[in-house]
C-alpha positions as CSV (number, residue, x, y, z in Angstrom):
1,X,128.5,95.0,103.2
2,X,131.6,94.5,101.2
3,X,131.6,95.5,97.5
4,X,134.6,94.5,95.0
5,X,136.8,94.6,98.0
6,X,136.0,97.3,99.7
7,X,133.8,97.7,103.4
8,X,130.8,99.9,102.7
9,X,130.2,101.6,106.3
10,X,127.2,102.1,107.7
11,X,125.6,104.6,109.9
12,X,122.6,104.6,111.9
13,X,119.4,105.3,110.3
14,X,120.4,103.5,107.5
15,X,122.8,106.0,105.6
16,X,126.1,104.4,104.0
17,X,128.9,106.2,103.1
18,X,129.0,107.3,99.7
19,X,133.0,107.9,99.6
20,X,133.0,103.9,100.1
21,X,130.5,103.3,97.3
22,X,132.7,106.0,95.4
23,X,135.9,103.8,96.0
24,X,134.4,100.5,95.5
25,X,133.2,101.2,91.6
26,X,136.9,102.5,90.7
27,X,135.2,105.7,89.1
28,X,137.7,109.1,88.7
29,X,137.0,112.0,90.5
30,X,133.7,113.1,88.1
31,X,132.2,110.7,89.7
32,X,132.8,111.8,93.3
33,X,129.6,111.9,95.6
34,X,129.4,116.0,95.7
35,X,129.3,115.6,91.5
36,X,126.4,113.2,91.9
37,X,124.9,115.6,94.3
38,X,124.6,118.2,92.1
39,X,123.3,116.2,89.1
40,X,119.5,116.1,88.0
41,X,118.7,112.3,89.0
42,X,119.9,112.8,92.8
43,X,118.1,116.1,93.0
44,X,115.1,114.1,91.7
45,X,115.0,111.5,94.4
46,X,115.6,113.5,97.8
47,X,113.0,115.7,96.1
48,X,115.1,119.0,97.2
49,X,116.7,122.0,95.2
50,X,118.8,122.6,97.8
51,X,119.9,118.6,98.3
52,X,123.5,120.0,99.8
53,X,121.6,121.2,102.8
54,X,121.6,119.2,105.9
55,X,118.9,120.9,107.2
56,X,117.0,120.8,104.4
57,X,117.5,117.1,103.1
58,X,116.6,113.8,104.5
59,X,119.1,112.1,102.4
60,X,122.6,113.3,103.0
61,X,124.0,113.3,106.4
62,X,127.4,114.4,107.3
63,X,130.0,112.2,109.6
64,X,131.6,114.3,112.9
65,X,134.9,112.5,111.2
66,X,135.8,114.9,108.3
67,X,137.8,111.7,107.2
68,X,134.7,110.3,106.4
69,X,133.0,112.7,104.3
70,X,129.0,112.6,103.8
71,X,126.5,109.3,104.3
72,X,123.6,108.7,101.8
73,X,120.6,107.1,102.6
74,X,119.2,104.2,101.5
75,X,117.1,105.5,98.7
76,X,120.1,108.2,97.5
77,X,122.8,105.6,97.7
78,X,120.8,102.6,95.9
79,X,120.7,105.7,93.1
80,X,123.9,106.6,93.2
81,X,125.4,103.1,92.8
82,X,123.2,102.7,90.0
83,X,124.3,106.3,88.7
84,X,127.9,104.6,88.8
85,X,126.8,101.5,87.1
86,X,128.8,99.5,88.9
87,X,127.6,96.5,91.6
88,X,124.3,98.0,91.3
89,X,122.7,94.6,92.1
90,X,125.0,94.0,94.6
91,X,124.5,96.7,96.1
92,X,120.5,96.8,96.1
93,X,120.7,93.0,97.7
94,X,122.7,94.3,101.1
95,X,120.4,97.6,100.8
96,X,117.5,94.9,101.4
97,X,119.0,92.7,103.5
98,X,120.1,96.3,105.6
99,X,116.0,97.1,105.1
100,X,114.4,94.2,106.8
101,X,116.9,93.4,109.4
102,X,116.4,97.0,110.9
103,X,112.7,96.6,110.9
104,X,111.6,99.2,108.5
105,X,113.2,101.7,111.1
106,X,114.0,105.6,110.5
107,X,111.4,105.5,107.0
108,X,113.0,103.1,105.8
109,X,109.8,101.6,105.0
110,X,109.5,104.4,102.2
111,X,112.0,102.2,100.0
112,X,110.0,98.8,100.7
113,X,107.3,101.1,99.5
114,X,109.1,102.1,96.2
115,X,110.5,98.7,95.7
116,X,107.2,96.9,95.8
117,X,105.5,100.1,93.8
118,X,108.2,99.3,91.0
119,X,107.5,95.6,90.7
120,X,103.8,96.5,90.5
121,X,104.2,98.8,88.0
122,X,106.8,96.6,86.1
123,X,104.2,93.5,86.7
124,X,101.4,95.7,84.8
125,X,103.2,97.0,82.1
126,X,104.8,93.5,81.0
127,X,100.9,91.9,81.6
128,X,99.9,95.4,79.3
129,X,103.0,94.2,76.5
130,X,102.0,90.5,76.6
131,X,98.3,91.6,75.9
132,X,99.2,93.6,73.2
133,X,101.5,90.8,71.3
134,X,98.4,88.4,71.8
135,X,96.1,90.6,70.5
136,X,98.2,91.8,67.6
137,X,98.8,88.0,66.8
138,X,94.8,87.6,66.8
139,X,94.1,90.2,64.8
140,X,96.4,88.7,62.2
141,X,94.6,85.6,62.2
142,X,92.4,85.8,58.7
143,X,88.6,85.7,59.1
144,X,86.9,83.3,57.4
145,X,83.3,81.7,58.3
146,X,82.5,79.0,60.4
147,X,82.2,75.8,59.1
148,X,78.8,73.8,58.8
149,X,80.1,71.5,61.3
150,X,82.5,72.7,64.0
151,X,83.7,71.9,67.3
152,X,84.0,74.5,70.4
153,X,87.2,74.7,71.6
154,X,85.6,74.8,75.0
155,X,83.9,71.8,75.0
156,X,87.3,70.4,72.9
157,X,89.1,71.4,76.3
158,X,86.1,70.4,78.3
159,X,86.4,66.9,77.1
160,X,89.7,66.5,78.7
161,X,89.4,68.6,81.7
162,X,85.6,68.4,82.9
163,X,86.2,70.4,85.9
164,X,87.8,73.3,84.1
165,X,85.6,76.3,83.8
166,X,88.1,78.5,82.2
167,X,90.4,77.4,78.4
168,X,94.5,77.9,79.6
169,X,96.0,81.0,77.3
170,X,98.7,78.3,76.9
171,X,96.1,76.1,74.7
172,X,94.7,79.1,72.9
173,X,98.1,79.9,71.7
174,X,98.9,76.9,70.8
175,X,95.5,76.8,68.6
176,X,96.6,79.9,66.7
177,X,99.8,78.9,65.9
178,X,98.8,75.8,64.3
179,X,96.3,77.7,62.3
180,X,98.9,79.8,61.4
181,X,101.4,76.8,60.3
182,X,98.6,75.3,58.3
183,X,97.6,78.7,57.1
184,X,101.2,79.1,55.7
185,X,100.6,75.3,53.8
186,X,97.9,77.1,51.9
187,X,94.9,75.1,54.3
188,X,92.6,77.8,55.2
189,X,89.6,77.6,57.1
190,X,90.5,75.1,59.7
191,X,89.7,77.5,62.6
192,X,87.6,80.3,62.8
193,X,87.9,84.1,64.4
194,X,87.0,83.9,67.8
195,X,83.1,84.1,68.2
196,X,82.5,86.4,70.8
197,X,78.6,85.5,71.3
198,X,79.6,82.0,71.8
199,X,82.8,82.8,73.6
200,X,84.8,80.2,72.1
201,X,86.7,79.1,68.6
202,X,85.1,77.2,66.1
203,X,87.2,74.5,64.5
204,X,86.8,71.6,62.2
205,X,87.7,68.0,63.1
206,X,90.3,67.6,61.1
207,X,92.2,70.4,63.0
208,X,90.8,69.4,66.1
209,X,92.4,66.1,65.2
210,X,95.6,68.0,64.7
211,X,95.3,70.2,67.7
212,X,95.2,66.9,69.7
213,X,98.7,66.3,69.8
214,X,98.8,69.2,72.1
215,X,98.5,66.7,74.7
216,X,101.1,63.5,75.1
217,X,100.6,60.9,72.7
218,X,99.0,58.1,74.0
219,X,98.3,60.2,77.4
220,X,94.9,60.1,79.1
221,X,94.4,63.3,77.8
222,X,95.6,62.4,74.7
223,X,92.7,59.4,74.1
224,X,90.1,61.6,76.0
225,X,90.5,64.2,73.1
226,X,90.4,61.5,70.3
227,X,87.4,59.9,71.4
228,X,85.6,63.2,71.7
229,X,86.1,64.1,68.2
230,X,85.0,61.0,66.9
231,X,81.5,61.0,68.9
232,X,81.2,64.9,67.8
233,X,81.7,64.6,64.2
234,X,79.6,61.3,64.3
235,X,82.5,59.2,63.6
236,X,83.7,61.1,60.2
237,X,87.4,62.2,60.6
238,X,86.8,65.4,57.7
239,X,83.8,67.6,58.6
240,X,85.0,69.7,55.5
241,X,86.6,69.3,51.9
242,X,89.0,72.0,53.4
């Protein structure tokens, strides 16, 4: 692995040497590898007080060539690079590459592990942070009642898509911020808050007339929505004087 120039060597086990990664980020001497030892964050991950011990640590390994000075392993050099804040990516990638091509050999399957653990995590709480916008954004939707004559946006979407048991988020969205746009024009009551009993959004013709053009004009889709809302609304355009 080769990083701004410079060779990062590689022991067995998968421990790299942590004067190359030292040399390859151009840092001064407060950034050496015995500085990072002593430091909170490397102390964290070899989960040791007493991380300058070889027989006590997993992590650091010393070479027989005093010239070469100490080796991390993967998981302590991936955090020191990072520590640096240099080539950190580029770094991680030939840590990977190193990973799978030694076949999860000497626990190096405990980084695959942590790797996969942080996308998880990272996968949940950007799921949690998208729920959260969508749900703020529907709460700020204003309530108003249901019109006398209303179309289900699950049978709007059903019209289209037969086969469809479940309305796209996409859709949905796109429902709310038309409401919203409209709702900005001073037209209110074009779509109602979401009726939980019935599990669907009410909404009058004329909006669903609107809401149409979420599909291409002059699609298949596009017709299949029109001529729904015409035999639902009994051929009048305006269910409402809204």
């Amino acid at each position: 692995m080769e990083i701004n120039g410079i060779d990062i060597r590689k022991e067995s086990g998968g421990f790299y040497s942590a004067r190359d990664i030292h040399r390859s980020s151009g840092k001064g001497s407060s950034y050496r590898p015995d500085v990072f030892l002593a430091s909170g964050l490397a102390k964290n991950v070899a989960g040791s007080l007493n991380i300058m011990c070889d027989d006590e640590s997993q992590h650091v390994k010393r070479s027989d060539d005093p010239h070469l000075g100490i080796f991390f392993s993967s998981v302590l050099s991936v955090a020191y690079a990072a520590w640096l804040e240099v080539a950190f990516s580029e770094f991680f990638k030939g840590v990977s590459k190193d990973v799978y091509a030694l076949g999860y050999v000497d626990g190096e399957e405990a980084i695959e592990r942590e790797v996969k653990g942080a996308v998880e995590q990272g996968y949940k709480v950007g799921y949690q942070e998208c729920k959260r916008v969508m749900d703020e954004f529907v709460g700020s939707v204003a309530k108003h009642p249901v019109q006398k004559r209303s179309i289900s946006s699950v049978d709007f979407w059903r019209s289209v898509f037969p086969e469809s048991n479940d309305v796209p988020h996409e859709f949905l969205k796109y429902l709310l911020l038309r409401a919203a746009s409209y709702r900005n024009m001073g037209r209110n009551g074009l779509l109602s808050e979401y009726d939980w009993e019935a599990g669907c959004y009410w909404m009058t013709p004329e909006f669903a007339f609107s809401v149409a053009s979420f599909f291409g004009d002059g699609s298949q889709e596009h017709l299949s929505a029109l001529r729904f809302i015409s035999v639902d609304s009994a051929g009048e355009a305006w269910a409402s004087e809204v």
